[in-house]
C-alpha positions as CSV (number, residue, x, y, z in Angstrom):
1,X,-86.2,15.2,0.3
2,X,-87.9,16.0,3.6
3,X,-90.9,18.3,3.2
4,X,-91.7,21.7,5.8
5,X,-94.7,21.3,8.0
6,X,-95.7,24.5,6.5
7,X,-98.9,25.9,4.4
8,X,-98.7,27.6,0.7
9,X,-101.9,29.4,0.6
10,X,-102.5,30.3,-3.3
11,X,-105.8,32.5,-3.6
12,X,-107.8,34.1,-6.5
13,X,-110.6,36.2,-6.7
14,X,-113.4,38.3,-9.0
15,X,-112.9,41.9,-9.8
16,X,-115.8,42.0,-7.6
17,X,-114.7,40.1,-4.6
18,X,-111.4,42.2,-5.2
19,X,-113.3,45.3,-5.0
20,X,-115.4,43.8,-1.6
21,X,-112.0,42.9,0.3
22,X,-113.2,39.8,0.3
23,X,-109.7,37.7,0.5
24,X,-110.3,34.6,2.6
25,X,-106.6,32.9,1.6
26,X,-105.5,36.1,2.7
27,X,-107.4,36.5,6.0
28,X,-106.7,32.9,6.2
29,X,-102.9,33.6,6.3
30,X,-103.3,36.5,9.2
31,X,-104.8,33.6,11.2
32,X,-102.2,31.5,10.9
33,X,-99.2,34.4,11.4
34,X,-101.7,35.0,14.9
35,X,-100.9,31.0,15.8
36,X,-97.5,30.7,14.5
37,X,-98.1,28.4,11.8
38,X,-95.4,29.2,8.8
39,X,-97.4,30.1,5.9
40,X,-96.8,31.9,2.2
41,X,-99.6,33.8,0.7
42,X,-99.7,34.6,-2.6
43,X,-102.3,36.4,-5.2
44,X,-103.0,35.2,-8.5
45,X,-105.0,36.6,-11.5
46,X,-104.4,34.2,-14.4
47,X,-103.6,30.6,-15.5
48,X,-100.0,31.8,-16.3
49,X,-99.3,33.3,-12.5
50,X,-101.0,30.1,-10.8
51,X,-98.7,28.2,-12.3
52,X,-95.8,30.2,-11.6
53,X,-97.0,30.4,-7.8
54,X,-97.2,26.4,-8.5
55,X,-93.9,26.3,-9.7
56,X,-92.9,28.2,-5.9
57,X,-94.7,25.8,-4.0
58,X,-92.6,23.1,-5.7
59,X,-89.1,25.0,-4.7
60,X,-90.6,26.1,-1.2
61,X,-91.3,22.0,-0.7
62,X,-93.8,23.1,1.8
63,X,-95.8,20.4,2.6
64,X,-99.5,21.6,2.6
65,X,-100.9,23.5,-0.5
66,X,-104.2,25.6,0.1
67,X,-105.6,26.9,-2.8
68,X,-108.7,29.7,-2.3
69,X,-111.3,30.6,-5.1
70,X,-114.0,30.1,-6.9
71,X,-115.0,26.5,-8.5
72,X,-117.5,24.0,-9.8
73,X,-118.1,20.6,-10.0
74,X,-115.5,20.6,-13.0
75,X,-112.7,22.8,-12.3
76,X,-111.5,26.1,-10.7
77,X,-111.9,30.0,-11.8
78,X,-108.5,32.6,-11.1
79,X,-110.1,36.3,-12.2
80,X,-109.7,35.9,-15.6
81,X,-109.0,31.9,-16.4
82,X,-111.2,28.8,-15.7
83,X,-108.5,25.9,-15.1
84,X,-110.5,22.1,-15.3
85,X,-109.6,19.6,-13.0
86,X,-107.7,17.7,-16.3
87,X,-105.5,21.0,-16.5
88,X,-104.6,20.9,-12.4
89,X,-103.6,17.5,-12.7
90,X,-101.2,18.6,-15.0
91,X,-99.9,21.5,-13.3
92,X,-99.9,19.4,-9.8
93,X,-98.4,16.0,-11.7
94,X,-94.9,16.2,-9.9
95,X,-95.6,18.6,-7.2
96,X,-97.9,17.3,-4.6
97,X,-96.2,14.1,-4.1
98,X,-95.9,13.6,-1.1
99,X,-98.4,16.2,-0.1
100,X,-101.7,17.2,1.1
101,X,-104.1,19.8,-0.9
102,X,-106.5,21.4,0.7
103,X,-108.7,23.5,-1.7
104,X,-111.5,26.4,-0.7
105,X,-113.6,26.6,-3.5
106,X,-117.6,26.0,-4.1
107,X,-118.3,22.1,-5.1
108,X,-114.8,21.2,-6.0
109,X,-114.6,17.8,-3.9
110,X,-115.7,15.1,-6.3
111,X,-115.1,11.7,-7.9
112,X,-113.6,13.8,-10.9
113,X,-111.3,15.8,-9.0
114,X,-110.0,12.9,-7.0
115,X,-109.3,11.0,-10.6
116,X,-107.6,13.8,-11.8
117,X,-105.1,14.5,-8.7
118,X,-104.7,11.4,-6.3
119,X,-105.2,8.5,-9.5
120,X,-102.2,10.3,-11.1
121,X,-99.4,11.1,-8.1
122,X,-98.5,10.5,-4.9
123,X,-100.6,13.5,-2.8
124,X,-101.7,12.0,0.1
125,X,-105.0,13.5,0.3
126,X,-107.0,16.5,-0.7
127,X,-110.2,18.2,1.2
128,X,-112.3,20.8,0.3
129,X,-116.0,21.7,0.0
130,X,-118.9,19.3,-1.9
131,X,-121.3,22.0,-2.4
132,X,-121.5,25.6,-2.2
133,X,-119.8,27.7,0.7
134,X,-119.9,31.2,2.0
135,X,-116.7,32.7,2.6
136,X,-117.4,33.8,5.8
137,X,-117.9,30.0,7.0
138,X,-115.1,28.8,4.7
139,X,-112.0,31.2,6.6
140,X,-113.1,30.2,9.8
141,X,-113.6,26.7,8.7
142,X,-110.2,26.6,7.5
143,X,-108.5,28.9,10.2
144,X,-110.3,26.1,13.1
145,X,-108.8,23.5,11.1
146,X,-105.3,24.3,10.7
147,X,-105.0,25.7,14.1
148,X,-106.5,22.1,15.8
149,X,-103.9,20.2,13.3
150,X,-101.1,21.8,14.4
151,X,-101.9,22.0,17.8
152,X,-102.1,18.5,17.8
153,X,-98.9,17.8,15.9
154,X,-96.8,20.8,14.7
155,X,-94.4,18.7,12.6
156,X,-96.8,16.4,10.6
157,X,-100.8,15.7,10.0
158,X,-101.9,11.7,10.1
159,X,-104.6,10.4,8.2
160,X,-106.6,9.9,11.8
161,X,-106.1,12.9,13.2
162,X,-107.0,14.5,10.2
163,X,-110.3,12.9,9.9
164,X,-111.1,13.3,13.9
165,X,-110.5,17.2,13.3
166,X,-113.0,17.3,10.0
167,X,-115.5,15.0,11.0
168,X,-115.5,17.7,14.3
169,X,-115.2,20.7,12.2
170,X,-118.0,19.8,9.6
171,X,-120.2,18.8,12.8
172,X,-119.5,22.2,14.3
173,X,-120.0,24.6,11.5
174,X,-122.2,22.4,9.3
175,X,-120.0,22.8,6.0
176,X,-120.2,20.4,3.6
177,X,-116.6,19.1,3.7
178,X,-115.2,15.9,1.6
179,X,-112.2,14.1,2.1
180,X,-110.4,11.9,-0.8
181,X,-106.7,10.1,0.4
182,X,-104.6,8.3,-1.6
183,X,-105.2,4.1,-1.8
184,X,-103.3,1.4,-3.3
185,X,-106.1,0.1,-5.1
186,X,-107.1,0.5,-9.3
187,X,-108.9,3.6,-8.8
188,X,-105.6,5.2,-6.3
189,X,-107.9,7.3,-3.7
190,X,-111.0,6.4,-1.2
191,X,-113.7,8.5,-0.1
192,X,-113.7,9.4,3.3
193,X,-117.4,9.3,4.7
194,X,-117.0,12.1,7.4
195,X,-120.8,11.9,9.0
């Protein structure tokens, strides 16, 4: 089945970060309504509702998945759940194939994340912050980088365009932005060196 050029934006937030309007997937989604990108934004607050939201992504078979909120080095936070990258394997394992994830959440990009996603299906790649990021620098990041993308091809995003537009982006704003795609060797996914 063909997937839709098209970005699922997923987001989750603190009670406090609820209560300072501080919705970046959101914000994020304006943006892209603004440039005519076809986007879905939905709000989560537990495990049980990200999953369900996953669950639409799958039937939508939009092609991009965005998922805004808080992390670590080991896993993401919705407002009341902490999911481990283990656990989003499992609730990505048959969904992203085919895909690319693009995740907006402090120092989620690492060796352990790529293990967990692009090791065990077919997701084409996934990019997203090594270290901590404001939000402020993350909605523009990611407004600048789906806007370039699809300027440059609304119907599809190639592995060199994409790293052209981040190794740019991350020059321009100074964000500390990884990029893991999919390989065909033992380990399934390279590290994209983007300085």
């Amino acid at each position: 089945m063909t997937t839709k050029p098209k970005v699922f934006i997923v987001e989750s937030l603190t009670f406090k970060d609820e209560k300072d309007d501080l919705f970046e997937g959101q914000v994020l989604s304006k943006i892209l309504k603004f440039a005519m990108i076809e986007s879905q934004y939905y709000y989560v607050r537990t495990k049980r509702e990200f999953e369900h939201v996953i669950d639409l992504f799958k039937k939508s078979n939009y092609r991009y998945l965005h998922i805004s909120c808080h992390g670590n080095r080991n896993g993401i936070s919705t407002t009341l759940d902490r999911i481990s990258f283990e656990e989003l394997g499992w609730i990505l394992e048959n969904v992203i194939d085919n895909k690319r994830l693009f995740i907006s959440a402090c120092s989620v990009m690492n060796k352990n994340l790529a293990n967990q996603i692009l090791a065990n299906t077919d997701c084409y790649s996934i990019v997203g912050p090594s270290k901590d990021i404001y939000m402020d620098d993350a909605v523009i990041f990611w407004a600048a980088f789906y806007q370039l993308m699809f300027k440059k091809n609304p119907s599809k995003m190639n592995r060199i365009s994409l790293e052209n537009t981040i190794k740019k982006l991350v020059e321009t704003f100074e964000i500390p932005i990884k990029y893991y795609a999919a390989s065909d060797d033992s380990t399934g996914w390279n590290e994209i060196n983007l300085r």
